[in-house]
C-alpha positions in Angstrom: 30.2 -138.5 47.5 27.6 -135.7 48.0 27.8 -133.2 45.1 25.5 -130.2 44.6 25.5 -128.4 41.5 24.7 -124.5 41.1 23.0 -123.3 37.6 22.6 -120.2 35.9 18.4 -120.6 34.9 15.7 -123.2 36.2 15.5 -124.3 32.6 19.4 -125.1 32.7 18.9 -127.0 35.8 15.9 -128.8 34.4 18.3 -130.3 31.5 21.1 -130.9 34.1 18.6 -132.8 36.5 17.5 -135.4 33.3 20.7 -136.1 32.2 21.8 -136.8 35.6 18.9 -139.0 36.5 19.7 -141.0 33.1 22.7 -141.6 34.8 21.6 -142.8 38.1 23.5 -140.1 39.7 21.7 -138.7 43.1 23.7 -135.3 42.4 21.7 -132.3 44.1 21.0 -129.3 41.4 20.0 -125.9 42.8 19.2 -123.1 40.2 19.6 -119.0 40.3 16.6 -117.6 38.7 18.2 -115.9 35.1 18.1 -112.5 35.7 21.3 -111.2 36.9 21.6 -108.9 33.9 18.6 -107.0 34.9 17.9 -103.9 37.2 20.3 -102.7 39.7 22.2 -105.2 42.1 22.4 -106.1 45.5 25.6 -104.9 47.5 25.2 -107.4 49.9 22.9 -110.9 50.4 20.9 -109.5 53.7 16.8 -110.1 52.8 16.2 -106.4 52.7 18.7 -105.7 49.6 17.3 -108.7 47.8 13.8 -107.2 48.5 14.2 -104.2 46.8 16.3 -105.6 43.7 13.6 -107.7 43.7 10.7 -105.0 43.4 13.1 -103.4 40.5 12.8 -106.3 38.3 8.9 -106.5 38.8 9.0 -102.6 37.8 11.0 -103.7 35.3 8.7 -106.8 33.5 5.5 -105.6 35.1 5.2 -108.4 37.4 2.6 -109.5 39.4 2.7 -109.5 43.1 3.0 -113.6 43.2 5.9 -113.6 40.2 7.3 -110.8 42.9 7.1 -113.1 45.9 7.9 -116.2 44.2 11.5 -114.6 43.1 11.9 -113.5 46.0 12.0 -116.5 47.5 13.9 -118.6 44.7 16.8 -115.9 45.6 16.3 -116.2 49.5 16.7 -120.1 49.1 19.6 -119.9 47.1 21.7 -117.7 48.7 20.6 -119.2 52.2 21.8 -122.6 50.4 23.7 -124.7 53.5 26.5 -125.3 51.0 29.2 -126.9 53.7 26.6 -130.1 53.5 27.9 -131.2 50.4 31.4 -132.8 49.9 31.8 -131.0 46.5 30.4 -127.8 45.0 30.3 -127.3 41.5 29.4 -124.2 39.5 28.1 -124.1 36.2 30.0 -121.1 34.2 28.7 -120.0 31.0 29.2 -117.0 28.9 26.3 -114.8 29.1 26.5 -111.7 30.8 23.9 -113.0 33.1 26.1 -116.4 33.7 29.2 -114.2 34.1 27.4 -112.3 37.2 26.8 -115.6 38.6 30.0 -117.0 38.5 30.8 -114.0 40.2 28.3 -113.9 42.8 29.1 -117.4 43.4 32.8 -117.1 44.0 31.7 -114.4 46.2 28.6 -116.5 48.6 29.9 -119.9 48.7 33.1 -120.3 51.6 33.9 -123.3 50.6 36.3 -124.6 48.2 34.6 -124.6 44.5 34.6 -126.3 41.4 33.6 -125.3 38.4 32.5 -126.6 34.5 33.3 -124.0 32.0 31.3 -124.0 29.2 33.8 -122.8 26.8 35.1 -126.2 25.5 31.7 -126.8 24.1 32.5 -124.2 21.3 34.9 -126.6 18.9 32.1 -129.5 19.3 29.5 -127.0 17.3 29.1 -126.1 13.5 29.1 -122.9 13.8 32.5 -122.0 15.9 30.9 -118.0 16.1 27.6 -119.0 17.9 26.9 -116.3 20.7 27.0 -116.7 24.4 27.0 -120.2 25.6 24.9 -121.3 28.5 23.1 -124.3 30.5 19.7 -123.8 29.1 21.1 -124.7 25.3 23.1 -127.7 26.0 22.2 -131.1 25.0 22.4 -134.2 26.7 25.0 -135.3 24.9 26.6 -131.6 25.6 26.1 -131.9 29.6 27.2 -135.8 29.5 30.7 -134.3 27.8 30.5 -131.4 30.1 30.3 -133.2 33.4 34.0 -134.8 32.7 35.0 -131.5 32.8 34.7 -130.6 36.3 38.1 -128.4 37.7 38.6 -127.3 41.3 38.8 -123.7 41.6 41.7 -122.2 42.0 41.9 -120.0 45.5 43.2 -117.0 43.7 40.6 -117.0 41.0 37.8 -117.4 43.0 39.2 -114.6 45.1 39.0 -112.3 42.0 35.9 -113.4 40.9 34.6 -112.3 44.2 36.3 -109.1 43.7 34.4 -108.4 40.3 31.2 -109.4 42.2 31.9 -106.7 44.9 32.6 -104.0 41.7 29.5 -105.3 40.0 27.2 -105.6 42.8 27.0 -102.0 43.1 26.1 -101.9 39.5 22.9 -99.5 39.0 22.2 -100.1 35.4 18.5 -101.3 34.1 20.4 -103.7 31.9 23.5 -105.2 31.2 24.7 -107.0 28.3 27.8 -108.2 26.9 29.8 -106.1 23.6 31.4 -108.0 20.6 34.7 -109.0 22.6 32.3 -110.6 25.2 32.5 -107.5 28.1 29.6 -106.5 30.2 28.1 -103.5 29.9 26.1 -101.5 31.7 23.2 -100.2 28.8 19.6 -98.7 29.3 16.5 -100.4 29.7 15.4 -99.0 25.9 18.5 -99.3 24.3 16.5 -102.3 22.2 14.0 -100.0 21.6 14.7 -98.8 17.9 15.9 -102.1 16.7 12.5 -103.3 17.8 10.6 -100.4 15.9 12.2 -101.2 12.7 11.2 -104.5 12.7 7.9 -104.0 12.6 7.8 -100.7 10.2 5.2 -99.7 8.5 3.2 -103.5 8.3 1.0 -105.5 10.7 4.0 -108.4 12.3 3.3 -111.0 15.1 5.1 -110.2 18.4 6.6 -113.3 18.7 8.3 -112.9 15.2 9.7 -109.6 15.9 11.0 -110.5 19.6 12.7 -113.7 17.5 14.0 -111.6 15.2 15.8 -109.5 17.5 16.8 -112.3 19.7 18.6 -113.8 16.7 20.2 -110.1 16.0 21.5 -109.4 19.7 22.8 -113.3 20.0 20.3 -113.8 22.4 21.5 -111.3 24.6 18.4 -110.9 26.7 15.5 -112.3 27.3 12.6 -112.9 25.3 10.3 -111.9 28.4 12.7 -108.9 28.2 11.7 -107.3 24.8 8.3 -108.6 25.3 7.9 -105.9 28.6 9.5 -103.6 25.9 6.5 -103.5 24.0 4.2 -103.5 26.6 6.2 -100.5 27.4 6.1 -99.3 24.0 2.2 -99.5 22.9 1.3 -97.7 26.4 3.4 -94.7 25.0 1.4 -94.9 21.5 4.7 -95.5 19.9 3.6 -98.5 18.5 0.1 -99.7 17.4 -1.3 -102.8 18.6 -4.4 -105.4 17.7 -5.3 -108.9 18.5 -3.6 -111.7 16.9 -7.0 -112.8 14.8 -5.4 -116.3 14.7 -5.5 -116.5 18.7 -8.2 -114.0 19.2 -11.4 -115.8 20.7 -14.0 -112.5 20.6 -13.4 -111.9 24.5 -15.1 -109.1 26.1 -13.1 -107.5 28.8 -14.9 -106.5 32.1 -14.6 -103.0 32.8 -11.8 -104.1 35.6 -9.8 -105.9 33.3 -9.6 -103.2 31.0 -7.7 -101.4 33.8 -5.6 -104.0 33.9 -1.4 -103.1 32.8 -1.6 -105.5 29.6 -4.6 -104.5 28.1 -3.4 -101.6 26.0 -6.2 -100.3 23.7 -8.7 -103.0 24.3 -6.0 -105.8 23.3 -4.3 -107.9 25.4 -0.4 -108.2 25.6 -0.1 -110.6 28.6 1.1 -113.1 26.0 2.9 -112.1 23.0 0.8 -114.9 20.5 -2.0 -112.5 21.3 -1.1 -109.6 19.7 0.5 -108.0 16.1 2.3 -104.8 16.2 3.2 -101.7 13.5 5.0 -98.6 13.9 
């Protein structure tokens, strides 16, 4: 039997794709790049929609032109999917707004009969029964080899609803959207992390990386680490925050006069990577 599995996140997919191979299993895995929760939506799947959400999220995280393209076309090829080759189509649902979205967008593109493995069961099998949002990319193998006994047909009338909330939520305008303590989505601003990421960094010299952890370990992991990194960036161009180079990654460098004019170099320092660079407000 052909079966093609959809995921939430290339790095999901990547741990789906190992611990099927260790299986012998010659399951197909396609991936959704992981950033449903970010900029404003596509109503429909024409080229010319995805286009334009695509130049949002380059906005967005300052993206290059290639990052642009090359998401671009990840979202092209998956929604252009020939999914009526396979004899079964199963969907990955986790708990993350972002994996939410999907599950809806899925329920929405695929017309053919679904099934699905719900991530939810994986909650009694961990320590800590309060964990946050649950998705692909934090599974074990032992997790996905559990999880993959799990597979349920969709039921018609739920995947008709779940296209229903992707038609409500493609129309979504928000820069970000995040889930609230009983597990909703909302619709928030793009700076709504903004404070939260000041105070962390008060008053003393802190690595980047260790305040983005920080707050990725305060907001459950809510967004992306990619996501509050941009929010720096976004941050030390306004002045808000002061930035220098990370002396323990700093290799004396001299920037051309075109590189300074690049969008990470704020100051003379380069935020491209966040091990580069401390931060104080």
């Amino acid at each position: 039997m052909s079966r093609l599995h959809l995921v939430y996140g290339e790095s999901g997919a990547g741990i789906l794709r190992l611990a099927l191979s260790t299986e012998g299993s010659e399951d197909c895995v396609v991936s959704f790049p992981a950033i449903l929760n970010y900029a404003p939506l596509f109503p429909s799947f024409d080229d010319a929609e995805i286009e334009e959400y695509v130049a949002r999220c380059g906005e967005i995280f300052h993206s290059s032109e290639e990052c642009i393209n090359k998401l671009y076309g990840d979202i092209l090829s998956f929604v252009k999917h020939d999914f009526s080759a396979y004899d079964e189509v199963v969907v990955w649902r986790g708990t993350s707004a972002g994996d939410i979205l999907f599950y809806y967008m899925v329920c929405s593109l695929v017309d053919v009969a679904l099934c699905e493995v719900d991530l939810t069961p994986l909650r009694q099998m961990l320590p800590n029964k309060n964990v946050g949002a649950l998705s692909l990319s934090v599974c074990s193998r032992e997790n996905i080899n559990y999880l993959l006994s799990c597979v349920q047909p969709v039921d018609v009338e739920q995947k008709d609803e779940a296209a229903k909330q992707w038609t409500e939520w493609s129309k979504s305008v928000a820069a970000l959207r995040v889930l609230d303590k009983t597990g909703e989505i909302l619709e928030v601003e793009e700076e709504v992390y903004d404070e939260a990421l000041l105070a962390l960094c008060r008053g003393e010299w802190c690595a980047a990386p260790r305040v983005v952890g920080r707050l990725l370990c305060d907001v459950d992991f809510g967004v992306g680490d990619s996501f509050l990194h941009h929010r720096l960036i976004s941050l030390a161009r306004r002045g808000v925050v002061q930035v220098r180079p990370n002396a323990k990654f700093y290799n004396g460098t001299e920037y051309t006069v075109e590189r300074y004019a690049m969008p990470h170099i704020v100051d003379g320092v380069d935020l491209a990577e966040m091990r580069l660079f401390e931060i104080k407000s």
